[in-house]
N, C-alpha and C positions, 0 to 999 in steps of 0.2 A: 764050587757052586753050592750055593744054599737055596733050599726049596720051603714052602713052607708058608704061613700068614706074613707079612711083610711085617711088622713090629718084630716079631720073632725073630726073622731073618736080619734084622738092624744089629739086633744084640748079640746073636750069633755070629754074625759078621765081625765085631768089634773084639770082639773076645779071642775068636780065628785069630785078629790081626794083630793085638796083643802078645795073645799069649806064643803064638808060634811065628809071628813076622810074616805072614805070607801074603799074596796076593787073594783077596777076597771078590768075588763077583755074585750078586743078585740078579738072576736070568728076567726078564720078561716074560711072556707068557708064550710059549712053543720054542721058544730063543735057545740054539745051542749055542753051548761052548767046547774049543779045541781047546784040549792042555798038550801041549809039547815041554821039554823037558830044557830049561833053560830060558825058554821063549816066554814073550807079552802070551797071556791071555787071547784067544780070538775068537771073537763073538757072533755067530751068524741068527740073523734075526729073517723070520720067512711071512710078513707082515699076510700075504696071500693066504697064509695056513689059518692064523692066528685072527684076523678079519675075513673068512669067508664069506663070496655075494649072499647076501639075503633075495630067496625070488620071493618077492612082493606079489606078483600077477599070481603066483600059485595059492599063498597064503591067504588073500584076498578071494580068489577064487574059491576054493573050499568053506571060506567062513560063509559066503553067499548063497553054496550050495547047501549047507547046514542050515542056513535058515531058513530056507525053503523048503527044507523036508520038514523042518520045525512048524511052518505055515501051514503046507500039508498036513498036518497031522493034528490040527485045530479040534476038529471034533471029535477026533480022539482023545485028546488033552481034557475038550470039555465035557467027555462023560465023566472022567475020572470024579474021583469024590472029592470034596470043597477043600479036605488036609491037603491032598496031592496033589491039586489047582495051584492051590499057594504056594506051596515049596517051589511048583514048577515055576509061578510066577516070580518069587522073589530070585530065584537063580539065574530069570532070565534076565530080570529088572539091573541085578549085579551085575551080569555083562554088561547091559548098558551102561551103566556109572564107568563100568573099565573103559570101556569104550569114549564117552567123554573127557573120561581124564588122558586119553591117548588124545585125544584131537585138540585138547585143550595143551596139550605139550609141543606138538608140531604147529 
């Protein structure tokens, strides 16, 4: 098995098979491999590990409640002095760009 950047693992691979004749295999990502001694290669791939669910209602929920403590805290925000207004505003502004270019993907 070769691990490693995949280019890497192409030439590595080649070189393996070349130079010593052997059976060569590049894992997937979480993918075992059996070696037995004579035998095929045998590949167990565990798609469940390697794609775990994503909970959305959590991740959504937290970003919702982060903004409302952000909302909250407005005129807190707005005592601050007009430099530290700004940073706060352009870091919030950058979420939003992240943010439309998320919705602009789905």
């Amino acid at each position: 098995m070769i691990h490693g950047e995949f280019s890497a693992q192409k030439i590595l691979e080649e070189l393996i098979r070349k130079r010593f004749g052997l059976e060569v295999c590049i894992p997937e990502y979480l993918e075992e491999t059996v070696l037995k001694p004579g035998k095929a290669l045998e590949r167990k791939a565990y798609p469940e590990k390697a794609a775990p669910p994503i909970d959305w209602g959590l991740i959504l929920d937290e970003m919702e409640s982060q903004m409302v403590r952000v909302r909250n805290q407005r005129k807190r925000i707005e005592a601050k002095g007009w430099g530290e207004q700004t940073d706060i505003k352009e870091r919030v502004q950058e979420l939003s760009r992240n943010l439309e270019g998320i919705l602009a993907e789905i």
